[in-house]
C-alpha positions in Angstrom: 146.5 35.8 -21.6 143.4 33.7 -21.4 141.7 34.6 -18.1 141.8 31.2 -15.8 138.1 30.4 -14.3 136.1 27.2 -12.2 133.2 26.0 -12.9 130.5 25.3 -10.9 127.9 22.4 -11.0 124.7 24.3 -10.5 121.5 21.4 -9.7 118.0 22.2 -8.2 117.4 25.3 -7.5 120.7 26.5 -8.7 119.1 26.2 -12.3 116.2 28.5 -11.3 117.0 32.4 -12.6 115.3 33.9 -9.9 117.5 31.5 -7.2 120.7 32.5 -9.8 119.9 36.3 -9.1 119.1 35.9 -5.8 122.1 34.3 -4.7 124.9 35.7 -6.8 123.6 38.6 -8.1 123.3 37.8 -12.2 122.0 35.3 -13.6 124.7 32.0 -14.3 125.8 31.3 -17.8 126.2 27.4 -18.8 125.8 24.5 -20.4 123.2 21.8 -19.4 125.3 18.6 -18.1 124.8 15.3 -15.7 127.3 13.9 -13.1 127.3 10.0 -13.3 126.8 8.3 -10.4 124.9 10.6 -8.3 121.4 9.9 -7.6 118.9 13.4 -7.0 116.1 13.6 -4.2 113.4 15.4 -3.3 113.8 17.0 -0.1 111.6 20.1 1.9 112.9 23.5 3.0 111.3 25.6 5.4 112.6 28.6 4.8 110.1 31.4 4.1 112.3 34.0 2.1 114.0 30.3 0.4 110.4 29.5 -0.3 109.8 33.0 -1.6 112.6 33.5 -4.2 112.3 30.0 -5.3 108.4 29.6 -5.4 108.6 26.0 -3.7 109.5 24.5 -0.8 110.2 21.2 -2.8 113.6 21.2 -4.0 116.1 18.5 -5.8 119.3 17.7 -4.1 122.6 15.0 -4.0 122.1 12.2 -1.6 124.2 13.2 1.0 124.4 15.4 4.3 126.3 18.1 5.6 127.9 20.3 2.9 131.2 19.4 0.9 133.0 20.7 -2.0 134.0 18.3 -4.3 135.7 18.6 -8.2 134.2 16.3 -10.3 134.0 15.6 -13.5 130.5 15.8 -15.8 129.5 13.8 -18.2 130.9 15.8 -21.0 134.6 15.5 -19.5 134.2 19.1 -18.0 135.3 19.8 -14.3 133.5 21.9 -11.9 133.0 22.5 -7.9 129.6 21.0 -6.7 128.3 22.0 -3.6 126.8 18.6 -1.6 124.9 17.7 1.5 126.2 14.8 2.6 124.7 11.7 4.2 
């Protein structure tokens, strides 16, 4: 039996190793992708051990605010979870 798994829309710092390691513990295996429709900004955190593991308080994230899951669909017809801050 084929073992069942999600994917999981990893953007901004999610691409970094060091965040990958930091967060879940190994580093994420995958393929580079896009979501259409979705616009990326620039936005500041001020967190010092963030800062630390990331090396930049400048980071890349969906327009929106608050956090939601949501399945979507990438460009190459693959679903995954993404992880957004809505506005």
């Amino acid at each position: 039996m084929e073992k069942e798994f999600e994917l999981l829309f990893a953007y901004g710092t999610l691409q970094s190793e060091v965040v990958q390691l930091s967060t879940f513990g190994r580093r994420l295996d995958g393929i580079e992708d896009a979501l259409v429709g979705y616009r990326l900004r620039i936005i500041r955190i001020d967190d010092e051990d963030f800062v630390a593991a990331s090396g930049t308080a400048d980071h890349r994230n969906l327009e929106f605010t608050g956090y939601k899951r949501l399945l979507v669909q990438s460009r190459s017809g693959l679903n995954a979870w993404v992880y957004l801050k809505q506005a």
